[in-house]
C-alpha positions as CSV (number, residue, x, y, z in Angstrom):
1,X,-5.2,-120.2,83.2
2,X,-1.9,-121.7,84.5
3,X,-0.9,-120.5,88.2
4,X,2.0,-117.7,88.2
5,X,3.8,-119.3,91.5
6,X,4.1,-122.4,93.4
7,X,2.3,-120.8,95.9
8,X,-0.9,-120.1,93.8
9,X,-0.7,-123.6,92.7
10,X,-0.2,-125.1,96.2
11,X,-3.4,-122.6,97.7
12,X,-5.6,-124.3,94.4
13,X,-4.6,-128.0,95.6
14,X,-6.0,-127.1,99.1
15,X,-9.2,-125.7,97.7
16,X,-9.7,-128.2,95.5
17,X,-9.5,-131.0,97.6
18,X,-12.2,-129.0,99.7
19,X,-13.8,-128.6,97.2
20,X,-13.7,-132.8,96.5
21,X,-14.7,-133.7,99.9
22,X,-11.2,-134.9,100.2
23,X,-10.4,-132.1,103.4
24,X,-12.6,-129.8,105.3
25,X,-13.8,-126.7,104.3
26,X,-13.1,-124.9,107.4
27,X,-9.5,-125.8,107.1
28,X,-8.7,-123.4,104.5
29,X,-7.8,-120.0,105.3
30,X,-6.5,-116.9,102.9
31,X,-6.1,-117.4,99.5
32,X,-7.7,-121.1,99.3
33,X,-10.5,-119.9,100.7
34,X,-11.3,-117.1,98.3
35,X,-10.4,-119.8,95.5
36,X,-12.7,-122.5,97.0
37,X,-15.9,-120.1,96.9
38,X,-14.8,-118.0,93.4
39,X,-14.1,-120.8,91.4
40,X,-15.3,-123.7,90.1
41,X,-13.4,-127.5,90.3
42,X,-12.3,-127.6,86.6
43,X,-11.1,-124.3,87.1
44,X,-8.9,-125.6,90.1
45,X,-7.7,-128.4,88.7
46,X,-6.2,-126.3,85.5
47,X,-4.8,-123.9,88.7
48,X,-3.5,-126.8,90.6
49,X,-1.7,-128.9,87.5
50,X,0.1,-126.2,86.0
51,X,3.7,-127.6,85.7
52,X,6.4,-125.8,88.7
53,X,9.3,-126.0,86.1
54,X,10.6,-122.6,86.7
55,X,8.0,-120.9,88.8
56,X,9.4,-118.8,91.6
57,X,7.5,-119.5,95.4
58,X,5.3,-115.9,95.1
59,X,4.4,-113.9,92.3
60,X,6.5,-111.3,93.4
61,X,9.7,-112.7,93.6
């Protein structure tokens, strides 16, 4: 499941590198939060690596 935005993709690279051990867990706030606890890392990584070609910054734009 390919992120929708760039900002989708850029909350999944935060929670993922939590997630890795790379960054602190209580660093994240919001959305990479909820993504660090719901999902799992191969889960993330297909979030994070989804290309940006054409993607606007938020969903609803």
């Amino acid at each position: 499941m390919p992120a929708k935005s760039k900002a989708q993709q850029k909350a999944a690279g935060a929670a993922l590198s939590a997630k890795r051990g790379d960054s602190k867990k209580s660093d994240l706030k919001g959305a990479s939060r909820d993504m660090y606890e719901s999902m799992s890392e191969s889960e993330l990584e297909d979030f994070a690596s989804s290309s940006r070609k054409n993607k606007p910054e938020h969903v609803g734009d």
